[in-house]
C-alpha positions as CSV (number, residue, x, y, z in Angstrom):
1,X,25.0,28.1,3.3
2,X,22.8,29.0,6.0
3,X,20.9,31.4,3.7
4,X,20.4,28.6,2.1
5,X,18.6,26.3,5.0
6,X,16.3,29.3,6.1
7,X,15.1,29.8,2.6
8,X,14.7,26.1,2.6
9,X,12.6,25.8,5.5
10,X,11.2,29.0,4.9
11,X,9.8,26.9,1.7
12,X,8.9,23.5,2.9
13,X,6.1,25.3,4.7
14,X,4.6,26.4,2.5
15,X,4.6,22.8,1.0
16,X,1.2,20.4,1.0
17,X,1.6,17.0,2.8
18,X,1.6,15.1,-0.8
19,X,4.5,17.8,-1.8
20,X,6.4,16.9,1.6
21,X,6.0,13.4,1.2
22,X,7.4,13.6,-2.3
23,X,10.6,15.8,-0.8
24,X,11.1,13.0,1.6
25,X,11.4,10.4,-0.7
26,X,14.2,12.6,-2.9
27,X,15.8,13.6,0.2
28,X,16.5,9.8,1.3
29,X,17.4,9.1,-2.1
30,X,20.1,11.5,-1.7
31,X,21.3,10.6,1.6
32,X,21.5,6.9,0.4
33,X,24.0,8.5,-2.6
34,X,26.0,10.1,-0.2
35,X,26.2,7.1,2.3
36,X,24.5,8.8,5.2
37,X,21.9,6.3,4.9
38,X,20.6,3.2,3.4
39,X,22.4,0.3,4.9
40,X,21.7,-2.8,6.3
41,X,22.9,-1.6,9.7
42,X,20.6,1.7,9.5
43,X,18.0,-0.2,8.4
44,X,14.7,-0.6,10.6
45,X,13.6,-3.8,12.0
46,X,10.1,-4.2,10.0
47,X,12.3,-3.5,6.7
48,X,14.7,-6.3,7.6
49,X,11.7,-8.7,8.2
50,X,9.9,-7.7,4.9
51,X,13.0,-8.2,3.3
52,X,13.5,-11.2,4.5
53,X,10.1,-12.8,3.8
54,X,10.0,-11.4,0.4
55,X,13.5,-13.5,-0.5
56,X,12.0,-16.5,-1.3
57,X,9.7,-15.1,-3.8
58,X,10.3,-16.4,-7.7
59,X,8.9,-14.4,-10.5
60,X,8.9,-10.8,-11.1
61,X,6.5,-9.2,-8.9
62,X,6.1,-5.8,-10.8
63,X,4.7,-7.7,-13.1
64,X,2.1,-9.1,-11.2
65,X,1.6,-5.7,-9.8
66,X,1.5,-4.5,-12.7
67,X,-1.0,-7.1,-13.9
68,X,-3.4,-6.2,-10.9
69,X,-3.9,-2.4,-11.4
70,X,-4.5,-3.1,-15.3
71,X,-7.1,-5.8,-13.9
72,X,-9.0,-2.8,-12.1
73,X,-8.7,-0.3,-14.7
């Protein structure tokens, strides 16, 4: 297993920042599978607040996200 890690980090250098961002979001995808992350509790502050201002919004908003990139294509 701790081949495993060097060869990993070994890798991520050689990574661009677009690639590590990418990595990140895989690698909190899986940590929110496996529990380590994720909840409420873990959660940052901003996140709650967003959260909580976005609740009262009707409609579905990928569609009007959706909407507004075809608008400026």
């Amino acid at each position: 297993m701790h081949r495993l890690k060097e060869r990993l980090i070994k890798d991520l250098d050689e990574l661009t920042p677009a690639e590590l961002m990418a990595l990140q979001s895989v690698v909190n995808i899986l940590l929110e599978k496996s529990g380590e992350k994720g909840s409420e509790e873990t959660a940052s502050p901003a996140y709650l607040r967003v959260r909580e201002a976005l609740a009262d919004v009707s409609g579905d908003m990928s569609e009007d996200i959706s909407f507004d990139r075809e608008e400026r294509i």
